[in-house]
C-alpha positions in Angstrom: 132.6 109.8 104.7 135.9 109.9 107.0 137.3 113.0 105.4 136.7 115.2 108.4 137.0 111.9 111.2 139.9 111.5 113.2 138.4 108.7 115.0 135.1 106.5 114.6 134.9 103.8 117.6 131.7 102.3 117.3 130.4 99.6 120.3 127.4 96.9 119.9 125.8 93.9 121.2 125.4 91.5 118.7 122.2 89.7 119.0 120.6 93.4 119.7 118.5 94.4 117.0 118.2 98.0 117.7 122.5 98.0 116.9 122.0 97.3 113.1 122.9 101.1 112.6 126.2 100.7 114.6 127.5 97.3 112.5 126.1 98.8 109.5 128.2 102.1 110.0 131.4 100.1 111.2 131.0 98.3 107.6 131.3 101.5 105.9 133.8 103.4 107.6 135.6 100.1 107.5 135.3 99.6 103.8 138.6 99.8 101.1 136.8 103.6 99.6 136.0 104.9 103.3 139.8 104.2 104.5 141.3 105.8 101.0 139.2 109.0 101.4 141.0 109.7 105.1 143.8 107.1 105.4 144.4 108.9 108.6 141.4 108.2 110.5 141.4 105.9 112.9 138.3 103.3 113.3 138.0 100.7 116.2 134.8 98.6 117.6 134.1 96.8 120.5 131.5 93.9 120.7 129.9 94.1 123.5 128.4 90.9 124.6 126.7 92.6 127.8 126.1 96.0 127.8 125.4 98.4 130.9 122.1 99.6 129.9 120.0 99.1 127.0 120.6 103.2 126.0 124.5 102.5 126.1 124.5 99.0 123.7 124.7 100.7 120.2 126.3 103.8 119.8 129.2 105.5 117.8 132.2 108.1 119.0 133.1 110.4 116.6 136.4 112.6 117.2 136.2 115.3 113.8 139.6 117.0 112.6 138.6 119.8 114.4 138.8 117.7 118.0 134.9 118.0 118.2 133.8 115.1 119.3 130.1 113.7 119.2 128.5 110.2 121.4 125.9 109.4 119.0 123.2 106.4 120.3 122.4 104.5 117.3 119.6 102.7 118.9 116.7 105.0 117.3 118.5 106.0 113.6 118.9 104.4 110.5 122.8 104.6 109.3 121.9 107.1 106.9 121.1 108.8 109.5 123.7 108.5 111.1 126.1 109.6 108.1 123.8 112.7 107.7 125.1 113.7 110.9 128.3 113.2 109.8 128.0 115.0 106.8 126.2 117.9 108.2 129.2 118.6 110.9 131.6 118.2 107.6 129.5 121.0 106.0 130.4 123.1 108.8 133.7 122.5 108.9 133.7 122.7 105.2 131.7 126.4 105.7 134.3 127.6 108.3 137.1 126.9 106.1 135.8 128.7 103.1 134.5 131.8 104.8 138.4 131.8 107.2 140.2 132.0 103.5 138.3 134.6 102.6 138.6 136.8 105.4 135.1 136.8 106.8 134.3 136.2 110.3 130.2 136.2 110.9 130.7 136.7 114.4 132.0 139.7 114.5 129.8 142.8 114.9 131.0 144.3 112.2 129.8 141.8 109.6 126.7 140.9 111.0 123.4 141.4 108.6 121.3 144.1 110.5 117.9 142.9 112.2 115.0 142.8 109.8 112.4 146.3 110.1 109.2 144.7 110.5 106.2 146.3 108.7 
């Protein structure tokens, strides 16, 4: 789950039910198997015993390897839904990597797929 995080801060109130995702999430990124697959990645949490406004209580900063980073509120998602997120931006990453040893750039003209004849 960390292997292409930098940095997961994650911020909650406690007693708010709607920021089960958030301490669900810091439980796994915090966990012995998350921190051994990315040793490097930093996680930190704040409690927040009174947040600003009820969108800001739950949510989770996440700072990928490649400096993007994402402010996801947590409110409305599950944590798998959450880690989907995560695992669709390491796909990416994952896709970018592959296609950069090989030599192929999809942005330029050159390699783009011509547009579709319609019949």
């Amino acid at each position: 789950m960390l292997k292409h995080l930098k940095r997961v801060f994650v911020q909650f109130t406690p007693g708010d039910p709607k920021a089960a995702s958030a301490r669900e999430l810091l439980q796994r990124v915090s966990s012995d198997k998350a921190k051994k697959s990315n040793p490097g990645c930093v996680v930190a949490f704040k409690v927040q015993e009174a947040a600003a406004s009820n969108a800001e209580r739950a949510y989770v900063d996440l700072t990928f390897t490649d400096n993007d980073t994402r402010r996801v509120v947590t409110a409305e998602l599950s944590v798998d839904d959450v880690s989907r997120i995560i695992q669709q931006k390491a796909g990416e990453m994952e896709m970018k990597g592959v296609m950069k040893e090989v030599g192929h750039d999809p942005w330029r003209i050159e390699n783009r797929l011509p547009p579709s004849s319609s019949a």
